[in-house]
C-alpha positions in Angstrom: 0.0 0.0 0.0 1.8 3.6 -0.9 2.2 6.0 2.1 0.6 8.8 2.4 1.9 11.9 0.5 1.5 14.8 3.4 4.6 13.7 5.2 7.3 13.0 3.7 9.4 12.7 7.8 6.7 10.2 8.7 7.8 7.9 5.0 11.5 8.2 5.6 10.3 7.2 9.9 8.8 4.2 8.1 11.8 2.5 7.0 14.1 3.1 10.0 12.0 -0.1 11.2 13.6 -3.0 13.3 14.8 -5.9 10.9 13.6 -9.5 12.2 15.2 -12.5 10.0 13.9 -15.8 9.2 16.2 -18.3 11.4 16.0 -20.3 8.5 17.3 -18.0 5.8 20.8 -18.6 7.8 20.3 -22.2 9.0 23.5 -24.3 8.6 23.6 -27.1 5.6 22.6 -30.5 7.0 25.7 -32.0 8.2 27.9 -28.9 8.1 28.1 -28.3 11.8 30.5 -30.7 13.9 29.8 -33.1 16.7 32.7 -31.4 18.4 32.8 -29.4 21.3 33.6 -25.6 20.9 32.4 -22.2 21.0 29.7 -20.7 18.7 28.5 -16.7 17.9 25.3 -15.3 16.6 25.8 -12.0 14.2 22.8 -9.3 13.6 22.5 -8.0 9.6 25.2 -5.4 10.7 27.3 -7.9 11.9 27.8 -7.0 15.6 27.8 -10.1 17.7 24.6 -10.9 19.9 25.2 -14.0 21.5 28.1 -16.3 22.3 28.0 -19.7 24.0 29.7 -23.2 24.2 28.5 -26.8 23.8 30.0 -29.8 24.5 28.3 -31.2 21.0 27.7 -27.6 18.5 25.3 -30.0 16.4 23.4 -30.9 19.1 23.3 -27.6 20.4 22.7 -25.2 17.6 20.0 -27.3 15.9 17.8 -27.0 19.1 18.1 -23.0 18.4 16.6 -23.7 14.7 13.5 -25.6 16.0 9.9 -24.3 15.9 10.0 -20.9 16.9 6.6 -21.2 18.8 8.8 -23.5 21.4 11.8 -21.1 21.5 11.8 -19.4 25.2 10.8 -15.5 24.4 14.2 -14.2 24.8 15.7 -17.1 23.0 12.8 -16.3 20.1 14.2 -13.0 19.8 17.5 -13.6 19.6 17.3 -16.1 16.4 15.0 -13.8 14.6 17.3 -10.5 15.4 20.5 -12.5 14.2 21.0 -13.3 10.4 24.7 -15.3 10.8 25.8 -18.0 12.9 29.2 -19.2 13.1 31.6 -21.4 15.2 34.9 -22.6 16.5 36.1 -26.0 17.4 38.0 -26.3 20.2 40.2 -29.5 22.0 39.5 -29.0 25.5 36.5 -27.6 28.0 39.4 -25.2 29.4 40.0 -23.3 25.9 36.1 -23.3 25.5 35.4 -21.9 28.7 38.2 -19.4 27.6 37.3 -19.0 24.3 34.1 -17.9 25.6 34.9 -15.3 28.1 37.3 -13.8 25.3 34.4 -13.4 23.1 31.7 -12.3 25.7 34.8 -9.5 27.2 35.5 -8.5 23.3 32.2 -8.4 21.8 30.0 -7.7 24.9 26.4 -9.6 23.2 23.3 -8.1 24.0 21.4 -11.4 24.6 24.5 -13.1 26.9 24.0 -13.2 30.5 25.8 -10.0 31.9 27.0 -9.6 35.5 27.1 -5.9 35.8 26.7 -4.3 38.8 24.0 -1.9 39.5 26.3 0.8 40.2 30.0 0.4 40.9 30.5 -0.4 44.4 33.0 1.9 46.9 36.3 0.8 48.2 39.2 1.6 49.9 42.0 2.5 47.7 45.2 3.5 49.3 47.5 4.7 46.8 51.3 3.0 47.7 52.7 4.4 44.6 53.2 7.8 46.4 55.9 9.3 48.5 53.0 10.0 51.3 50.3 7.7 50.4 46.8 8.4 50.7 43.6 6.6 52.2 40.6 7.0 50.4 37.1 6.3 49.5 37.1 5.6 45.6 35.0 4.0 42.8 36.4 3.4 39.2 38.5 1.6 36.9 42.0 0.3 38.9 44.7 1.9 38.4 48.3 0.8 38.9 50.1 1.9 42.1 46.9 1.9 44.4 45.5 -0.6 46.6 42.1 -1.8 46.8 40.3 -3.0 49.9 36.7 -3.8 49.1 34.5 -3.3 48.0 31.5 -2.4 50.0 28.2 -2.1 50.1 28.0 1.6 51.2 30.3 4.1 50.8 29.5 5.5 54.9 30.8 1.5 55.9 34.3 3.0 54.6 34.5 6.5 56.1 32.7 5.0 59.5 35.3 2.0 59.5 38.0 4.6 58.4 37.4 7.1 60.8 37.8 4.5 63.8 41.1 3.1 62.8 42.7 6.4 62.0 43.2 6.9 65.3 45.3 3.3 65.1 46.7 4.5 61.7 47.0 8.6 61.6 47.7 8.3 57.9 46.8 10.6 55.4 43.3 11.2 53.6 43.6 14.5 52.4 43.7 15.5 48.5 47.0 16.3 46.8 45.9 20.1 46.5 45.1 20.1 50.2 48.0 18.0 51.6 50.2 20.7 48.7 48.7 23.8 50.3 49.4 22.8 54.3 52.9 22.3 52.9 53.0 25.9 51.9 51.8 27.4 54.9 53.1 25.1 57.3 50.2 24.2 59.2 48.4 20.8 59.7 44.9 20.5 59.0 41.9 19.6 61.7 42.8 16.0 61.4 46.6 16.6 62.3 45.4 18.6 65.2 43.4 16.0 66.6 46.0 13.2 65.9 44.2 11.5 63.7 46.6 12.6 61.0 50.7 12.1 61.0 50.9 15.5 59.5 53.7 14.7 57.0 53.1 17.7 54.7 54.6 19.9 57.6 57.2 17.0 58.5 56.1 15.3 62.0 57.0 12.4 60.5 59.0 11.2 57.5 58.3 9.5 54.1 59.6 6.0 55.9 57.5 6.2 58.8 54.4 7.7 57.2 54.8 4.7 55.0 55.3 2.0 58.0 52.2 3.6 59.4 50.3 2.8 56.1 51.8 -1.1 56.0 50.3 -1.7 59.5 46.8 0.1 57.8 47.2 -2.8 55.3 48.1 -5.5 57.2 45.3 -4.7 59.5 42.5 -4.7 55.9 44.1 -7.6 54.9 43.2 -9.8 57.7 46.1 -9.9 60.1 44.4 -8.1 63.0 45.4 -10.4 65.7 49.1 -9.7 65.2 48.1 -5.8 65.4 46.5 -6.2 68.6 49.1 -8.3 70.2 51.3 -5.9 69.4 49.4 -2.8 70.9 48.7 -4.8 74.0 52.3 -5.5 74.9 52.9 -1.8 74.1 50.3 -0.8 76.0 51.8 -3.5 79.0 55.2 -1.9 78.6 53.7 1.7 79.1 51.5 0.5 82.4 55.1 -0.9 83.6 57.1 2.3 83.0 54.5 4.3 84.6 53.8 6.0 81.6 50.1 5.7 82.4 48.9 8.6 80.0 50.7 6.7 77.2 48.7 3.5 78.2 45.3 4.5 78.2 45.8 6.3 74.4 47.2 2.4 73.7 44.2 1.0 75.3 41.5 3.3 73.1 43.5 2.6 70.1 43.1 -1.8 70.6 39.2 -0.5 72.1 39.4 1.5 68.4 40.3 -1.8 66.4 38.2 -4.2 68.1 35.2 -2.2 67.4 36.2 -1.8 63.9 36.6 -5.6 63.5 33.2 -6.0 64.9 31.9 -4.4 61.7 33.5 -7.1 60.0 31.6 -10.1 61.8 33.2 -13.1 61.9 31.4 -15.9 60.7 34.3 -18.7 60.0 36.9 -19.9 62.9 39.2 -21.2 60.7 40.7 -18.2 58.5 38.7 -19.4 55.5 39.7 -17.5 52.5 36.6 -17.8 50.3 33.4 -16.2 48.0 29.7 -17.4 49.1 27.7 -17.3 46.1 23.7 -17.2 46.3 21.2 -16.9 43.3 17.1 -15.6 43.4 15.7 -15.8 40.6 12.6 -16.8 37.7 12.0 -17.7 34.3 13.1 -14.1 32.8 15.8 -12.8 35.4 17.8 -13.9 38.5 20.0 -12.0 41.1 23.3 -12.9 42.7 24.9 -12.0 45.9 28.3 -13.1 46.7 29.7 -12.1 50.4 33.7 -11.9 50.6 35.3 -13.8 53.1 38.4 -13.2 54.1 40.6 -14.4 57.1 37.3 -15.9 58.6 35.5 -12.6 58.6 32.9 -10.9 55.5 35.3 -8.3 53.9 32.4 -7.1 51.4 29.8 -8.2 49.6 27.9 -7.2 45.9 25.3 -8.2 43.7 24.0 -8.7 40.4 20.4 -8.4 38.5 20.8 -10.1 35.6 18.4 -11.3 32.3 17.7 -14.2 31.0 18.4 -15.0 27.2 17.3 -19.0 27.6 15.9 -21.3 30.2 18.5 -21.5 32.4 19.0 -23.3 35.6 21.0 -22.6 39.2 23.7 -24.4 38.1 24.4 -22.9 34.5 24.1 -19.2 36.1 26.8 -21.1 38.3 28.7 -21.5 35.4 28.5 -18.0 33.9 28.7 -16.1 37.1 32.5 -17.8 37.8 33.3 -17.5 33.9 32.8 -13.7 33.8 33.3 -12.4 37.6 36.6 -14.3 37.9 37.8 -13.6 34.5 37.7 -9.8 35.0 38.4 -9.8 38.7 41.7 -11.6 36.9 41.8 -8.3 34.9 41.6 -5.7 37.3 44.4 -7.2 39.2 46.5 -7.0 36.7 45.9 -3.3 35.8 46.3 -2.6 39.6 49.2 -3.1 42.4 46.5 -5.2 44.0 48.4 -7.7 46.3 45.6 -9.9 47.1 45.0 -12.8 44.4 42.1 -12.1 41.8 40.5 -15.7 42.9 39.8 -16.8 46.7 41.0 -20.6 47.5 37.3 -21.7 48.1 34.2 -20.8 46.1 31.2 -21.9 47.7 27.8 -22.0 45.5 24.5 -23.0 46.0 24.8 -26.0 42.3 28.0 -27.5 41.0 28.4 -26.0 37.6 28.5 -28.3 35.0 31.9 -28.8 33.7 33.2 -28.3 37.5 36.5 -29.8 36.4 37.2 -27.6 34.0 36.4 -24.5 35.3 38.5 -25.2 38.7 41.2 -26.1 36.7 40.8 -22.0 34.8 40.3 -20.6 38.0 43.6 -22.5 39.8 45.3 -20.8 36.4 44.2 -17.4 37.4 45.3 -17.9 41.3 47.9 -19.8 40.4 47.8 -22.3 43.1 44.6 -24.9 43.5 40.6 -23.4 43.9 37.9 -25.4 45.1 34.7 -25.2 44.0 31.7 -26.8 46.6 28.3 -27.0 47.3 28.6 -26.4 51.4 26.6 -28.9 53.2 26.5 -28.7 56.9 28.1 -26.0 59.4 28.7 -22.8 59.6 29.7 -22.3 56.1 26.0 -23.9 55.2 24.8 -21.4 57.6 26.5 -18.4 55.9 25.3 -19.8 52.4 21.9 -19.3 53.9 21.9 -15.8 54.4 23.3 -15.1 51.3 20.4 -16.7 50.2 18.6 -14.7 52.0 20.3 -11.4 50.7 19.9 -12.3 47.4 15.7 -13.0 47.8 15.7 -9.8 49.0 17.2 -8.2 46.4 15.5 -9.6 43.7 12.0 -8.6 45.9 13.6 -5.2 45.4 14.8 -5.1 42.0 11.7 -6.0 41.1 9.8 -3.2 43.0 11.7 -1.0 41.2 12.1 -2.6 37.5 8.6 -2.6 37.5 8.4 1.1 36.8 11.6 1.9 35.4 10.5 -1.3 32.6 7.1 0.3 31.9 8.3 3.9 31.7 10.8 3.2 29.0 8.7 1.2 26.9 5.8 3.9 27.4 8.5 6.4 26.1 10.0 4.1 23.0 5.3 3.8 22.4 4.8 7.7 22.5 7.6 8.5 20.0 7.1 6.0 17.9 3.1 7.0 17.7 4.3 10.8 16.9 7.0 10.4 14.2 5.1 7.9 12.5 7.1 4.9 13.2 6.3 1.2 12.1 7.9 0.2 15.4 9.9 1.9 18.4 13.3 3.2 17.8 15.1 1.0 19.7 18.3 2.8 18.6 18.3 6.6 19.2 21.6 9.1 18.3 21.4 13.1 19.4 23.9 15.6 18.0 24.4 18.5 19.5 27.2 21.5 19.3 28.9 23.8 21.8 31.2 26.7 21.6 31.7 30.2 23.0 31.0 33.5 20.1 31.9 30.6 17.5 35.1 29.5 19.0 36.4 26.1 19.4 33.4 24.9 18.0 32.6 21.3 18.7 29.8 18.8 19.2 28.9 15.4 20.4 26.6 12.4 19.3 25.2 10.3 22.0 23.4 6.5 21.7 20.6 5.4 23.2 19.6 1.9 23.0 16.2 0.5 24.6 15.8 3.8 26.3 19.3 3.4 28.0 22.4 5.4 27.5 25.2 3.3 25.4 28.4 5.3 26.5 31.0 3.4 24.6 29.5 4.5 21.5 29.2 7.8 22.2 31.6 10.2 20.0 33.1 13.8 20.0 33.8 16.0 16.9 35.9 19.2 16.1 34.2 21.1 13.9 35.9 22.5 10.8 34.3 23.7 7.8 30.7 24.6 9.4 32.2 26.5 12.3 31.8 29.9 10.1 27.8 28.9 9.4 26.5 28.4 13.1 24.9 26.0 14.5 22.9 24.8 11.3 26.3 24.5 9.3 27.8 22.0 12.3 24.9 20.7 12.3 25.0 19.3 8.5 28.3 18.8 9.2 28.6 16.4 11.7 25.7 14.4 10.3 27.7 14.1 7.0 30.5 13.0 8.5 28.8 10.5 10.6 26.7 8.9 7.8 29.4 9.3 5.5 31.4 7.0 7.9 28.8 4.5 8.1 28.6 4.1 4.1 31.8 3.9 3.9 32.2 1.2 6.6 29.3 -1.4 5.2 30.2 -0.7 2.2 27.4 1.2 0.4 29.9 4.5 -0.6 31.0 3.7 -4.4 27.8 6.0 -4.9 28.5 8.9 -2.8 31.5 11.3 -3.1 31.5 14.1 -0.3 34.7 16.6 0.4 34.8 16.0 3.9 37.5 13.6 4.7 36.1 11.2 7.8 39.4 9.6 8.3 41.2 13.7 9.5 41.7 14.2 13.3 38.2 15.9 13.4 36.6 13.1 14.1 37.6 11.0 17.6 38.2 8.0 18.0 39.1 7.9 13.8 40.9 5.5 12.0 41.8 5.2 7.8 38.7 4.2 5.8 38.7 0.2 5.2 38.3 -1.7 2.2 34.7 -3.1 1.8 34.9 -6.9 3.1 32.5 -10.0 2.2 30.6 -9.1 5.7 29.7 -5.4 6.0 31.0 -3.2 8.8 33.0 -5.7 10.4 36.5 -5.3 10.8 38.7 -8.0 8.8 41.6 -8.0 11.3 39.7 -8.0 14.8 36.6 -9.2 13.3 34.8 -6.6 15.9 31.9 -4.6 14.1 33.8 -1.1 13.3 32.9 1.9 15.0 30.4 3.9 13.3 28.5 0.3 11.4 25.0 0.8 13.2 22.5 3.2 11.5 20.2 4.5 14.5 16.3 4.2 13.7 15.7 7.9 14.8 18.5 10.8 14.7 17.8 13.3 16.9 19.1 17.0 16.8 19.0 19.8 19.0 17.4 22.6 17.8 14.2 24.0 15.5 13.0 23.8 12.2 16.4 25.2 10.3 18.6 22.0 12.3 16.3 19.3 10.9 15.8 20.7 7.6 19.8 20.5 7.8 20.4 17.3 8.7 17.5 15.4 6.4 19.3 17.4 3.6 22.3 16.0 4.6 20.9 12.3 4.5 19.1 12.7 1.2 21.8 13.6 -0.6 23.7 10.8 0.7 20.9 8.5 0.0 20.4 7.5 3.4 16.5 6.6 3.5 16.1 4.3 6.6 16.6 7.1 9.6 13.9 9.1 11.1 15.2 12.6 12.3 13.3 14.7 14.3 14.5 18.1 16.2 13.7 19.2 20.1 13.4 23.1 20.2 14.6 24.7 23.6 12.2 27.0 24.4 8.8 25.3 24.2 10.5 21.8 24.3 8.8 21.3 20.5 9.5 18.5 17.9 10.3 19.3 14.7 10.0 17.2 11.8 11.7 18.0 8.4 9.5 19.2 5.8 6.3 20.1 8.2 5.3 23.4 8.8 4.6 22.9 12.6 5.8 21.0 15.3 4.5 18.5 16.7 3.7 19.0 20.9 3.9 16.2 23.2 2.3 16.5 26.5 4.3 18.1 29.2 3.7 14.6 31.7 4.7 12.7 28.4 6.9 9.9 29.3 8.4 10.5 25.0 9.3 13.9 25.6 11.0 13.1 29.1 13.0 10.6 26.9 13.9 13.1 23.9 14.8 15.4 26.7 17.2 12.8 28.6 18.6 12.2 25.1 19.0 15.8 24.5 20.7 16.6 27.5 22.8 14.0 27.8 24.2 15.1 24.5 24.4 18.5 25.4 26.7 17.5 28.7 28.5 15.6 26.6 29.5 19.1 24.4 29.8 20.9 26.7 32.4 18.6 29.1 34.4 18.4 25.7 34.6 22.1 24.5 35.6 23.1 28.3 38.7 20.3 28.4 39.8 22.2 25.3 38.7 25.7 26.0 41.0 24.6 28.9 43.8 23.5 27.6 44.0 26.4 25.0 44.4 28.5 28.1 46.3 26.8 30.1 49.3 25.9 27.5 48.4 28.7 24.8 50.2 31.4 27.0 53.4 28.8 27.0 53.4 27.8 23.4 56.6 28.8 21.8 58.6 29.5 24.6 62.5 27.8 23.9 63.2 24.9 25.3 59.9 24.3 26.8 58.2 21.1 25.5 54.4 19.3 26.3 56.5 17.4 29.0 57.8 20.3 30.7 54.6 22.3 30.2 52.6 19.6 32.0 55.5 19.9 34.8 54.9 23.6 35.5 51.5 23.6 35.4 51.1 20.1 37.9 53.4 21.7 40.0 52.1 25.7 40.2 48.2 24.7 39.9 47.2 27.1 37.4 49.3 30.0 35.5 48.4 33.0 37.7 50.2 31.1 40.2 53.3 30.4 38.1 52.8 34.2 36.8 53.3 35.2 40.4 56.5 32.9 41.1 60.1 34.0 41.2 62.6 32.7 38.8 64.6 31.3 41.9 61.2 29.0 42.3 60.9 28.3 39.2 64.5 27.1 38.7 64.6 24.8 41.6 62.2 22.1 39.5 63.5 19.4 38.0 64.6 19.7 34.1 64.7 23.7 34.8 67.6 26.3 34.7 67.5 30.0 35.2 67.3 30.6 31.5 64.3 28.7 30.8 62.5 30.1 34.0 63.4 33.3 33.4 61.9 32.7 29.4 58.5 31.5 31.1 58.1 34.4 33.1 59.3 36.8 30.2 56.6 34.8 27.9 53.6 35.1 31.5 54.1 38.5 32.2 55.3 39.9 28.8 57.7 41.9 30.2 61.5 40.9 28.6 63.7 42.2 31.6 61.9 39.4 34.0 64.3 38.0 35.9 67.5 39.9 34.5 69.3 39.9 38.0 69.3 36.1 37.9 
């Protein structure tokens, strides 16, 4: 039937439908697929990978995903009808598959896997060794090398409350580098210094080697040697009573009253110094949750958890199987990025099912620790006991999760309804992209593009852009710009540019992350050397752009005449928080309570943060380095130094050439050219 003439947004809307495949259009040949064990990957039409599992027979295994679809579990149904490829590798042993697979899950990240992502990302202690003076903190975030982790917790207040009691034990330092620099300078100790529960070492009560012993005994203590500590304390304090130093004593006996009650926050539930992870699963026939409780030295160190989706039925001990596969392979990760000294894998793992190639899997897990693991259902005792109540913990997290799913589940799909109802859509844009540009009076022009997928933010796709030849146009020119550029990319990366010829190169430092423009391949989009989908592969179903009438007119311009029909594009005004469509007169107005527009507007935002935070770092470093450019023998390196070292340039402005000097790498000629090049004034620093 032909669409209807009066809208030509809602036609091009129309084809920026979801694409569902018949799982039989990609079915393997009869015979074609081995008996032997190995590792297999479902591929969408744009090639990104959507699923990766293992089998002990692939046969056996992938025909059951090519049966009647009516029997298919729903997430399993959608899954063979969004992928159009299936392929596989044969492996010798379970260990290689099981590695195999976590490679592939890590590299590709599917969309229909089992994922065990936390909820948020948990606190911990992080205590960074790699400096002179190092620093106790409370921190979340990728590891870094040169830092300690103790961890993590449920709460970030469990870390400042257990860290305020023991720095009375351990008077190291917490404060900031600024703040530990700037007591340095004027020679006075903060509040914690004044009420002891800080060494002071930026005005020199102590030294780099004892600040350092005190932050050893700090570890020790975290790591699980607290009967040592107290020992120790109580002969001291013994000692003190002896010598008739009584004043001495009593500070020794709150300091072992200080560390028993921080102990009792960690409760010990084991006698014997186990060193282990109790793993518990809730869960039903679309989702499940896992707790695991660190123990450590007998006593619960931390504990997280999971909510997780289900892709196919899947029992206790298969989530068994994944959990260990994926938390274990990246815990093996992070301790490899970090100084961590504690091993990535405990010497006891203690789950509610045996997994089902238990074998195998203790046998990669004893790799990673590098000494033996055990894997164990508990049975009787008090480790039965404390398998229980992680039970328990993770019922009532799932109770919760659900509580709260509920709403968050029916807002978003109420959102991805609305819109598609007012663009026209066949069916909801599951993938939405937002442009948006930032600069000051038309300087350092940039913008940002932002993903949205299933009404959630996709941050590893998002991407930043200098502007270039539409900075002299405004916003309207950018615009155009960046939407060229971005759909010129994806042409040219599945292949489809032999038709289009545009002067803006894609492949110029412009664009970030950028890389040259590939050869088209047999597959489409995917990288021949990593086989990962490249980066700019995935049309979205709806582009959005910030601004009026004049934007979207820009940007549908920009796709027609690269002969991009299968994106919607749809502007959100400012001021009235209307939506434009290209080629209508009006806009049209969703309701202020509207669940769509509170999604357009997330979108919108989000991309306008993302501008913004970009054109400030380099609206920032233009001003900090642009008054240092060109001065001799001052490189990036040395740059960096000064400004690390002064704080900002109206500091270094206001520095003798004597201070300046005394850094590393620096002589009285070169300081006194950075002050000449500051202060603009030739004669600086003559007398030196």
């Amino acid at each position: 039937m032909p669409e209807p003439a009066a809208n030509p947004a809602r036609r091009t809307a129309a084809r920026g439908a979801a694409v569902r495949s018949d799982p039989a259009s990609y079915r393997p040949a009869p015979g074609s697929v081995p008996e032997a064990p190995g590792v297999y990957r479902f591929s969408d039409v744009h090639g990104r990978v959507i699923y990766v599992g293992k089998a002990k027979s692939l046969r056996q295994r992938l025909n059951s995903y090519f049966a009647d679809l009516t029997g298919l579990h729903p997430r399993t149904r959608q899954m063979v009808t969004t992928a159009a490829h299936v392929e596989w590798t044969v492996v010798g042993t379970e260990v290689e598959a099981l590695q195999l697979e976590y490679n592939w899950i890590k590299e590709f990240d599917p969309r229909f896997n089992v994922r065990y992502r936390d909820d948020k990302t948990y606190p911990v202690l992080a205590v960074t060794v790699g400096e002179e003076f190092p620093r106790l903190h409370v921190y979340r975030g990728p590891r870094r090398r040169g830092v300690r982790y103790f961890g993590p917790y449920a709460h970030a207040w469990a870390i400042r409350e257990t860290l305020d009691l023991l720095l009375r034990v351990f008077p190291a330092r917490t404060c900031s580098a600024g703040v530990f620099r700037r007591h340095g300078q004027i020679g006075r100790p903060c509040l914690l210094g004044y009420i002891d529960k800080c060494s002071a070492p930026c005005v020199g009560r102590v030294d780099a080697d004892e600040h350092r012993a005190i932050v050893e005994d700090f570890c020790d203590f975290l790591a699980g040697r607290t009967d040592h500590l107290v020992r120790q304390l109580e002969r001291r304090m013994a000692e003190a009573a002896e010598g008739l130093e009584f004043e001495r004593a009593a500070r020794l006996r709150d300091d072992i009253g200080a560390l028993r009650r921080a102990m009792e926050k960690q409760a010990v539930v084991l006698g014997d110094g186990t060193d282990a992870d109790v793993v518990a699963f809730a869960q039903d026939e679309l989702e499940a949750a896992v707790q695991v409780f660190h123990v450590r030295g007998g006593r619960v160190r931390g504990q997280r958890g999971w909510v997780i989706d289900k892709v196919e039925p899947t029992d206790t001990a298969a989530l068994v199987e994944r959990f260990l596969l994926q938390f274990y392979g990246e815990q093996a990760g992070l301790a490899e990025s970090s100084d961590n000294a504690e091993a990535p894998v405990p010497r006891e793992i203690l789950v509610p099912d045996l997994p089902p190639d238990t074998d195998a899997l203790a046998e990669w897990l004893s790799e990673l620790r590098g000494s033996r693991v055990g894997i164990r259902v508990p049975q009787r005792g008090d480790k039965r006991a404390l398998a229980e109540t992680v039970a328990r913990n993770a019922a009532e997290a799932f109770t919760q999760h659900k509580l709260r799913r509920a709403g968050d589940l029916t807002a978003r799909s109420a959102a991805l309804q609305e819109i598609q109802d007012a663009l026209g859509l066949d069916t909801a844009p599951l993938r939405i992209e937002c442009v948006d540009v930032s600069h000051v009076q038309g300087t350092d022009v940039v913008a940002s593009l932002v993903v949205f997928e299933d009404g959630l933010a996709r941050k590893s796709e998002y991407r930043r852009f200098e502007i270039r030849d539409g900075a002299a146009g405004g916003d309207v020119a950018s615009i155009a710009e960046v939407v060229r550029r971005r759909f010129r990319r994806y042409l040219s990366e599945t292949g489809q540019d032999a038709r289009h010829s545009d002067p803006v190169r894609d492949d110029a430092p412009g664009i970030a992350p950028a890389h040259p423009t590939p050869a088209p391949t047999a597959r489409p989009g995917i990288d021949p050397e990593t086989g990962r989908p490249r980066k700019f592969a995935y049309p979205p179903n709806l582009l959005v752009v910030d601004g009026g009438r004049p934007q979207v007119e820009a940007a549908a311009e920009v796709l027609g005449e690269l002969g991009v029909t299968d994106v919607a594009v749809c502007g959100l005004a400012k001021r009235l928080e209307e939506v434009w469509l290209p080629a209508d007169p009006d806009p049209v107005i969703l309701s202020r309570t509207s669940e769509g527009l509170y999604l357009l507007q997330r979108v919108r935002d989000e991309a306008h943060r993302f501008a913004i935070t970009y054109h400030r770092q380099r609206r920032s470093a233009g001003m900090t380095s642009s008054e240092l450019d060109g001065v001799p023998g001052l490189g990036p390196a040395r740059r960096s130094a000064l400004l690390k070292h002064f704080g900002s340039v109206r500091r270094l402005r206001a520095a003798g050439v004597d201070e300046i000097a005394a850094l590393p790498g620096f002589g009285p000629r070169t300081a006194q050219a950075v002050l000449a090049a500051l202060t603009g004034d030739r004669t600086a620093g003559e007398q030196v």
